[in-house]
BALO-873995 format. One record per residue (C-alpha): residue in three letters; x, z, y. Coordinates in pm, 1 decimal. Layout:
N
+-----+----------+----------+----------+
|   r |        u |        w |        v |
+-----+----------+----------+----------+
| Ala |        X |        Z |        Y |
...
+-----+----------+----------+----------+
This chain:
200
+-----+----------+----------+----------+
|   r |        u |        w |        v |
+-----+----------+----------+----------+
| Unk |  -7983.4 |   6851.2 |  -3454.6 |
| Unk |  -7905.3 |   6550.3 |  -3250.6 |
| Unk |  -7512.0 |   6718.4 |  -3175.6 |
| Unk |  -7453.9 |   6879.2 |  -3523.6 |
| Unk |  -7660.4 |   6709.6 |  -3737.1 |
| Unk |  -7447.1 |   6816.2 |  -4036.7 |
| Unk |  -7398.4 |   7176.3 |  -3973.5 |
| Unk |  -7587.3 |   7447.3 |  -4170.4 |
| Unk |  -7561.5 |   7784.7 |  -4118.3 |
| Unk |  -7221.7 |   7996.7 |  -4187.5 |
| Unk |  -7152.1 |   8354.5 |  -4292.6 |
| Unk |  -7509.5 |   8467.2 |  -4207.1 |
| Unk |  -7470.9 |   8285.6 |  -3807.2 |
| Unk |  -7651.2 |   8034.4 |  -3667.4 |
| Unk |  -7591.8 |   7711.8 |  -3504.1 |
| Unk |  -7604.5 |   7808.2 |  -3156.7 |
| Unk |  -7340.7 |   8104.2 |  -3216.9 |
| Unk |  -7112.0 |   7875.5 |  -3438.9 |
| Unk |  -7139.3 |   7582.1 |  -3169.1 |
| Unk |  -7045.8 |   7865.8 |  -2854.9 |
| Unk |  -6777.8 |   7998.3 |  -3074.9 |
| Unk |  -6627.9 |   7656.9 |  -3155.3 |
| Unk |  -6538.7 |   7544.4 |  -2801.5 |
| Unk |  -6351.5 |   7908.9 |  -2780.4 |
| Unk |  -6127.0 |   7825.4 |  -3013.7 |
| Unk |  -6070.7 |   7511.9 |  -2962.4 |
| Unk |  -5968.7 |   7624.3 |  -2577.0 |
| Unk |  -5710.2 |   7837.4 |  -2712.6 |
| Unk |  -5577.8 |   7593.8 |  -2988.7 |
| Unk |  -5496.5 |   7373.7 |  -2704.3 |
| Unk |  -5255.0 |   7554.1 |  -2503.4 |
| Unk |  -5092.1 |   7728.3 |  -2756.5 |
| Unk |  -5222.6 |   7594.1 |  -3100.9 |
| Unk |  -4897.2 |   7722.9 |  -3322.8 |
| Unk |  -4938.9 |   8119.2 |  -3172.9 |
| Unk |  -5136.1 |   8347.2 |  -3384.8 |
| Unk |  -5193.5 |   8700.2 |  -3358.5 |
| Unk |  -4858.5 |   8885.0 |  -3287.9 |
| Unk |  -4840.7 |   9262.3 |  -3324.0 |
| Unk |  -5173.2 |   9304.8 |  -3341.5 |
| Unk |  -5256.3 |   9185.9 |  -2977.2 |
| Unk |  -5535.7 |   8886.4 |  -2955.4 |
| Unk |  -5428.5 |   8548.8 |  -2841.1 |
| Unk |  -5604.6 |   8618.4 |  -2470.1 |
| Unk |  -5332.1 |   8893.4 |  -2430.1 |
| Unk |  -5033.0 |   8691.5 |  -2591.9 |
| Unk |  -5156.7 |   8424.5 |  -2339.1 |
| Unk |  -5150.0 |   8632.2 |  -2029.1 |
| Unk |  -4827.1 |   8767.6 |  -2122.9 |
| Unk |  -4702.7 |   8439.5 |  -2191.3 |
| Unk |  -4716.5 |   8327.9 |  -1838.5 |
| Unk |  -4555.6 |   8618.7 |  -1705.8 |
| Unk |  -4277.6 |   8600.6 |  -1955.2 |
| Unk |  -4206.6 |   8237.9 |  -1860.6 |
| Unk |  -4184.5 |   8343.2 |  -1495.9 |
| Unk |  -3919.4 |   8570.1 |  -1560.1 |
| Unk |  -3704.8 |   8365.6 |  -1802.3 |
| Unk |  -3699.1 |   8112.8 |  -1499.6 |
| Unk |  -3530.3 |   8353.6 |  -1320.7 |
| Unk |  -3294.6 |   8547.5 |  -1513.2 |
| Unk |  -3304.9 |   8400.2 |  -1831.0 |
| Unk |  -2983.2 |   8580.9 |  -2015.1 |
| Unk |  -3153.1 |   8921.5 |  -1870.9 |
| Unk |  -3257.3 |   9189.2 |  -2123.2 |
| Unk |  -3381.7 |   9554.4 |  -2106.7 |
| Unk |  -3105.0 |   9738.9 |  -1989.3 |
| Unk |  -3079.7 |  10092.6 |  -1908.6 |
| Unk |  -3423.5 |  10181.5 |  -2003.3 |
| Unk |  -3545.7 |   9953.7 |  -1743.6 |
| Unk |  -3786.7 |   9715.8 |  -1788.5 |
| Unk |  -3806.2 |   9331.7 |  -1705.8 |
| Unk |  -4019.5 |   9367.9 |  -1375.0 |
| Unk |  -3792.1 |   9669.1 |  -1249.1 |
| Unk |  -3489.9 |   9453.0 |  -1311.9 |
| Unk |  -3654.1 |   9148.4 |  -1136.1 |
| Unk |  -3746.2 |   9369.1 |   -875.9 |
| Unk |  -3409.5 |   9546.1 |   -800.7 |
| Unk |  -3185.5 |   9286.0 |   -858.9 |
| Unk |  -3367.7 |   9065.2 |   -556.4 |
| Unk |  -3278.0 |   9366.7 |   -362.9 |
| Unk |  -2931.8 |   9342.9 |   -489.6 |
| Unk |  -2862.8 |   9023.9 |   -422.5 |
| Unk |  -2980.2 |   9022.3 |    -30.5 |
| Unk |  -2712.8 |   9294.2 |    -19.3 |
| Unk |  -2438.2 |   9108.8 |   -230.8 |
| Unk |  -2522.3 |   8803.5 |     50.6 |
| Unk |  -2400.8 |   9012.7 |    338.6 |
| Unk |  -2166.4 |   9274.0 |    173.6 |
| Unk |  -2066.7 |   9169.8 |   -118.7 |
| Unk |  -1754.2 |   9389.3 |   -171.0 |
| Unk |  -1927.3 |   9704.4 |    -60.4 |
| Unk |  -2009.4 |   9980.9 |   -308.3 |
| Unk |  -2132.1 |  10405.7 |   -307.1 |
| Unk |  -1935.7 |  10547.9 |    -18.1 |
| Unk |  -1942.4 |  10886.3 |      3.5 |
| Unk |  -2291.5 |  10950.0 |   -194.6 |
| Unk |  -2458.2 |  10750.7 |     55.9 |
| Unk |  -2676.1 |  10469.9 |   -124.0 |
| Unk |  -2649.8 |  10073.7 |    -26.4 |
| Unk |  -2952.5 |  10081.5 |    157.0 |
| Unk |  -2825.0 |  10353.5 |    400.5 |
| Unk |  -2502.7 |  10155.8 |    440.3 |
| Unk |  -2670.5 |   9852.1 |    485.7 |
| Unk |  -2868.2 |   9935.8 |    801.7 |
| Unk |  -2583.9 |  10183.4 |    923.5 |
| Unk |  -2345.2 |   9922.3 |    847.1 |
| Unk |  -2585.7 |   9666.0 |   1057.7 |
| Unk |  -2591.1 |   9934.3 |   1363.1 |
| Unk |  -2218.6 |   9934.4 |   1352.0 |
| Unk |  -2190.3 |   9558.6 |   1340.0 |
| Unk |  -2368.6 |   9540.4 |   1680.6 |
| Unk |  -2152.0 |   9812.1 |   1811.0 |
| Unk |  -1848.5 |   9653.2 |   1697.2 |
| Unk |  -1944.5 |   9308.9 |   1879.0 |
| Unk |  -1978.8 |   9483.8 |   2235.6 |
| Unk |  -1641.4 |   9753.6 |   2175.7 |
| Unk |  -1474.2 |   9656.8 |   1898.7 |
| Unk |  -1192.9 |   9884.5 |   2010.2 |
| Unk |  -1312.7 |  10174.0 |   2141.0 |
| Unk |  -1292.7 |  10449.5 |   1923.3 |
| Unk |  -1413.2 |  10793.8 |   1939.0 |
| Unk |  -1317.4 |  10977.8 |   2251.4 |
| Unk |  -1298.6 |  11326.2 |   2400.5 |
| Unk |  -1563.4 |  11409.1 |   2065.8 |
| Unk |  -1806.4 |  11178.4 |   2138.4 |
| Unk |  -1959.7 |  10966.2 |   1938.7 |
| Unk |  -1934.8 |  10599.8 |   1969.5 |
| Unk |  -2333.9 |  10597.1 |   2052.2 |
| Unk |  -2254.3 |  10806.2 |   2414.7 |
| Unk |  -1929.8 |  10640.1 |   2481.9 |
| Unk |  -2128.1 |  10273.5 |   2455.6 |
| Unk |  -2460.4 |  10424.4 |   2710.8 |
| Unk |  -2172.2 |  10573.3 |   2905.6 |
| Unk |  -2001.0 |  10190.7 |   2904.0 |
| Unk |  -2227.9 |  10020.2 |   3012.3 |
| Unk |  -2257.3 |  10265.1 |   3290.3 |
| Unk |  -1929.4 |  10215.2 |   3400.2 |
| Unk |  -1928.1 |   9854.5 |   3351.0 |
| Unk |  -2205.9 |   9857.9 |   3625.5 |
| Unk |  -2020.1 |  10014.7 |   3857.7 |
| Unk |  -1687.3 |   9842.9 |   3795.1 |
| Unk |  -1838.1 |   9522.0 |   3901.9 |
| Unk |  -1969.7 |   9685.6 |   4207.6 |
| Unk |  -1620.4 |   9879.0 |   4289.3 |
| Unk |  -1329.5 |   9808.3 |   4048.9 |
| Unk |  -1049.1 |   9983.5 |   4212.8 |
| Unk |  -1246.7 |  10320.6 |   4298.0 |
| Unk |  -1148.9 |  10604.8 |   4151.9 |
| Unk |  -1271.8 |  10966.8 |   4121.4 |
| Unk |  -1220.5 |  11094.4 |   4514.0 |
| Unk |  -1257.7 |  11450.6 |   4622.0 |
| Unk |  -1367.6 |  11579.1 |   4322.7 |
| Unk |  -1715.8 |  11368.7 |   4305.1 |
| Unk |  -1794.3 |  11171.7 |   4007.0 |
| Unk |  -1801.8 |  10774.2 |   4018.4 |
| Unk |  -2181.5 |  10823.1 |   4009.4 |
| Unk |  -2169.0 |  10999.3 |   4368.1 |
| Unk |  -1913.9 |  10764.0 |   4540.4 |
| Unk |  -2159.1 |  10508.1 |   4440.1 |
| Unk |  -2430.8 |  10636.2 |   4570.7 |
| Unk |  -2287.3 |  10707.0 |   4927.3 |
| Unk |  -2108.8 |  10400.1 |   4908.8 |
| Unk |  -2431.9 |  10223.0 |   4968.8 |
| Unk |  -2499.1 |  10450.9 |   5215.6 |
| Unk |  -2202.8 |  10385.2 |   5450.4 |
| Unk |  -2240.7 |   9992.3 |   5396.1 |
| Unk |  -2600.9 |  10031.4 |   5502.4 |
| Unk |  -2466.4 |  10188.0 |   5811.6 |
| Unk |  -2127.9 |   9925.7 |   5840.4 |
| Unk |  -2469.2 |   9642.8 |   5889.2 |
| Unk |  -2616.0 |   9880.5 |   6159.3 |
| Unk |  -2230.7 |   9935.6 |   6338.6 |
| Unk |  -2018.9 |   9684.1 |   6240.8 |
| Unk |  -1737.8 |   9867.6 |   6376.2 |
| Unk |  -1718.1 |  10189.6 |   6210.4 |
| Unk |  -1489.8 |  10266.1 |   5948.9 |
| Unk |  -1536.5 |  10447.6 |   5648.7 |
| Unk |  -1442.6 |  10847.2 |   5733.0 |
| Unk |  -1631.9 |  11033.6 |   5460.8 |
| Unk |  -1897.2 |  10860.2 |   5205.2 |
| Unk |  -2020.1 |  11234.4 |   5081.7 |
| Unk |  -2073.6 |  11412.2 |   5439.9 |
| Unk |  -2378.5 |  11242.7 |   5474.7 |
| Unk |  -2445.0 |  11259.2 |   5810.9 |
| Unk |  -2712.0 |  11101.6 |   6024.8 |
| Unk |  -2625.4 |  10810.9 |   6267.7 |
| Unk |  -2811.4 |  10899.8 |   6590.1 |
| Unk |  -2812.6 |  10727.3 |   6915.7 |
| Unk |  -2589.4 |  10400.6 |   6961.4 |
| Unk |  -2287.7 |  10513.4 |   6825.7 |
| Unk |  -2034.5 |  10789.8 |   6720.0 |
| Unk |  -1898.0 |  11012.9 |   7013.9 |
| Unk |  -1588.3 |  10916.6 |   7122.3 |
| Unk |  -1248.5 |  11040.6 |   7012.0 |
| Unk |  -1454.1 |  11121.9 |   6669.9 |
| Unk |  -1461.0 |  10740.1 |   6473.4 |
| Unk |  -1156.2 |  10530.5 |   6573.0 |
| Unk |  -1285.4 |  10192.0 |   6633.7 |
| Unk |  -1134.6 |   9927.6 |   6394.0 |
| Unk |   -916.8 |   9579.8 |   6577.2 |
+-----+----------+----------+----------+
């Protein structure tokens, strides 16, 4: 009585429901007190959907249904689009492959491209062996750049016995190189004589 001293009771309901009811409304008059009901959904559901509406019109706000789609696939997708547009913006379909396969092939080629960007493929092998088999060769390059293939062995065995024979060029200083692949063992203090010429 000492709140609502006026009020009676309405359509058959009593204070206390009218007085709950009240602040309800006037909750919902507040934040959008020109809405009404709108195809038959209740303003809590025009309210919700408001929010989300608004967050998309920031976005894309010229953006409509298109293709059947609707507003949260386009939001979606065109995020996705737009990453790709950043880094390949020219690029479409090329050869029924989608633009997420050519993206990350397209990525994998990029880093091939910065360590042999012009080798191409050769003997039929794809640029994947021929950049393993690189940096093979690069290794041994730096270790020997004027050796060749030598009696038939690959650069992988002259390597190999390369080390060898230097090991033993430490142990005999005077010994020269006669055959890297023989791989014989160095007994006693030094080679027989008349076998191993002896270097000036």
């Amino acid at each position: 009585v000492k709140h609502f001293p006026h009020w009676e009771h309405w359509k058959g309901f009593s204070p206390v429901c009218i007085f709950s009811c009240s602040f309800r409304n006037l909750k919902r008059v507040k934040r959008f007190s020109h809405w009404e009901h709108w195809k038959g959904f209740s303003p809590v559901c025009i309210f919700s959907c408001s929010f989300r509406l608004l967050k998309r019109v920031k976005h894309f706000p010229h953006w409509e249904h298109w293709k059947g789609f609707s507003l949260v696939c386009i939001l979606s997708c065109t995020f996705r689009i737009l990453k790709r547009a950043k880094h390949f913006s020219h690029w479409e379909h090329w050869k029924g492959l989608s633009p997420v396969c050519i993206l990350s092939c397209t990525f994998r080629i990029l880093k091939r491209a910065k360590l042999f960007s012009h080798w191409e493929h050769w003997k039929g092998l794809s640029p994947v062996c021929i950049r393993s088999c690189s940096f093979r060769h690069i290794k041994r390059v730096k270790h020997f750049p004027h050796w060749e293939h030598w009696k038939g062995f690959s650069t992988l065995c002259v390597l190999s016995c390369c080390f060898r024979v230097h090991d033993r060029e430490n142990l005999f200083s005077h010994w020269e190189q006669w055959c890297c692949v023989a791989g014989l063992g160095v007994t006693g203090s030094g080679p027989p004589e008349g076998l191993f010429p002896l270097s000036e």
